[in-house]
C-alpha positions in Angstrom: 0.0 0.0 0.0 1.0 3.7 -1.3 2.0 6.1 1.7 -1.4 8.4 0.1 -3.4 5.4 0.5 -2.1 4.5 3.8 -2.5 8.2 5.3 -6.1 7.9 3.3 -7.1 4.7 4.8 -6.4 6.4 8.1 -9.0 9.1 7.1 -12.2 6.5 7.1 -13.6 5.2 10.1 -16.0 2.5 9.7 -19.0 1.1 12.1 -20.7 -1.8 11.4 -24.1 -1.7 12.7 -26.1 -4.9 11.2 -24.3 -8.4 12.3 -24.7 -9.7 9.0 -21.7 -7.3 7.6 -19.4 -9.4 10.5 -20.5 -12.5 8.9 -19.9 -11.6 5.0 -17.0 -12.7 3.7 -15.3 -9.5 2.7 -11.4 -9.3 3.5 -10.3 -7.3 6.8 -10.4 -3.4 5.4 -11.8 -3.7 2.3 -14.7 -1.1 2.5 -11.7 1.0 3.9 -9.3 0.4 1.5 -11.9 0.6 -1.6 -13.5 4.4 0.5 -9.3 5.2 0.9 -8.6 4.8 -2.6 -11.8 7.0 -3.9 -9.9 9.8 -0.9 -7.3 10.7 -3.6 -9.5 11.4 -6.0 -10.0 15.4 -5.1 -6.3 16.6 -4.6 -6.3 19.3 -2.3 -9.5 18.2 -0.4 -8.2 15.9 2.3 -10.9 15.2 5.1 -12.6 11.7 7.1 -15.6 9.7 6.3 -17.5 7.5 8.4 -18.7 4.9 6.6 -22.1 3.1 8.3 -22.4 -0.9 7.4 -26.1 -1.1 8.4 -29.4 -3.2 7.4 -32.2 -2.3 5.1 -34.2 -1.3 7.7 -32.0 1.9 8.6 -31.6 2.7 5.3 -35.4 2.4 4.5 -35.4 5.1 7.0 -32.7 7.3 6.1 -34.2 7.6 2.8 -37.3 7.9 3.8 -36.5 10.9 6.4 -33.8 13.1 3.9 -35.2 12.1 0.9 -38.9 11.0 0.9 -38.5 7.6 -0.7 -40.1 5.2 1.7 -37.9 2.2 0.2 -34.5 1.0 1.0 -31.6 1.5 -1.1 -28.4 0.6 -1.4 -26.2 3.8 -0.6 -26.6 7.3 0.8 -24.1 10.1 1.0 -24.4 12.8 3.8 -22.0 15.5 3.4 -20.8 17.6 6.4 -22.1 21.0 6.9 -19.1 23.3 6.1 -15.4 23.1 7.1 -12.9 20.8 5.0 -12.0 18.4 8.1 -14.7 16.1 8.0 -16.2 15.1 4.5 -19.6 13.6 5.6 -21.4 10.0 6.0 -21.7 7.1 4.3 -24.4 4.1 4.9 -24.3 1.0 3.0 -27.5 -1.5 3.4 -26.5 -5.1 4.3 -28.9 -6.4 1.8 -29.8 -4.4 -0.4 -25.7 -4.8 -1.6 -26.5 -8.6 -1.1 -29.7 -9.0 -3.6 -28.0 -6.9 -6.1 -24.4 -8.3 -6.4 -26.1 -12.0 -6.5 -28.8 -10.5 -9.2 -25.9 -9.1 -11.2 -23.6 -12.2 -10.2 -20.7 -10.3 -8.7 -19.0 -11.4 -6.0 -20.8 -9.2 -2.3 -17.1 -7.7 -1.9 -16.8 -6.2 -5.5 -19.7 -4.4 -5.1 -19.4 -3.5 -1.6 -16.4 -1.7 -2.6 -17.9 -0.3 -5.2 -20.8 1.2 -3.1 -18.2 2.5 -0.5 -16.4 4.5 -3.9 -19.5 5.9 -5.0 -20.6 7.1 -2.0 -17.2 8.7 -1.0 -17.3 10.3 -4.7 -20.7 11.9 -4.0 -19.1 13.7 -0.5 -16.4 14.6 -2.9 -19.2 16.7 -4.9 -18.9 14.3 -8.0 -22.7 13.1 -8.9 -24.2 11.4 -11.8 -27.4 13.2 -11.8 -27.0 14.0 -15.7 -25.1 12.1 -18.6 -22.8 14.4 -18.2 -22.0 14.0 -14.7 -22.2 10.8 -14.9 -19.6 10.9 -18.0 -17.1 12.3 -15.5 -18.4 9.9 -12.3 -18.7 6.8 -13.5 -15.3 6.3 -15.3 -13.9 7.5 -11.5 -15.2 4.2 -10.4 -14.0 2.5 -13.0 -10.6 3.5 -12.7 -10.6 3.2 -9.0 -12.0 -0.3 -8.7 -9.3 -1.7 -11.8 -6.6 -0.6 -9.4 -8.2 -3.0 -7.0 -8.6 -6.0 -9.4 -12.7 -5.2 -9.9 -14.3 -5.4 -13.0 -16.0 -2.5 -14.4 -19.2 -2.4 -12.2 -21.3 -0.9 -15.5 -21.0 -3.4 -17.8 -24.3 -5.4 -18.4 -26.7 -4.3 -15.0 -26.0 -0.7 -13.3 -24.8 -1.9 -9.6 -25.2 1.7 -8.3 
């Protein structure tokens, strides 16, 4: 591991809320690792994350609460009010991430870490609202995820 990705790995503190992240089969600081890695991706804008491993249940409410979609989902972004120190949160849904990576037969790690990118990309202020945002987003991911060995999460089924 780089000395950046080291010092950026440093930078994301993780909390696993739902037992069932303990219990998948993800190697020790993955999610970090994949989260670190998306960290370097804004030079100049060095902060911390804290990334949320949770069920679908929390993030049915989460998106129901900040953005009025009564369902669960897979990832939500929170960026920090002001200051450069602290980026925001992430929260990744248990099994939401599970359903999806067997319906698009990836492997649960691949597209954990590809979840954990995406959402440290959106507290970077990348977004993929438009084509043309996501022109600039997506191949991010890409790029980030071939340095860890992933495939390209876009080819055949979206993943995020």
């Amino acid at each position: 591991m780089s000395d950046a990705l080291a010092a950026a790995a440093k930078r994301v503190a993780i909390v696993i809320a739902d037992p069932d992240w303990r219990k998948a089969a993800l190697p020790r600081g993955h999610i970090r690792r994949a989260a670190a890695r998306a960290l370097l991706n804004k030079p100049g804008r060095a902060g911390t994350v804290t990334i949320l491993l949770t069920g679908d249940t929390a993030l049915k409410d989460l998106n129901t609460r900040f953005r009025g979609k009564p369902k669960p989902t897979n990832v939500l972004s929170f960026p920090a009010a002001g200051g450069d120190d602290y980026l925001g949160d992430i929260a990744i849904a248990y099994g939401v991430t599970a359903t999806e990576a067997q319906a698009a037969q990836k492997p649960f790690a691949h597209h954990a870490a590809h979840l954990a990118i995406h959402g440290v990309l959106h507290l970077l202020g990348y977004d993929h609202e438009t084509e043309a945002d996501a022109a600039v987003m997506e191949p991010l991911e890409i790029a980030i995820l071939a340095a860890m060995k992933i495939p390209d999460p876009y080819t055949g089924a979206k993943a995020a």
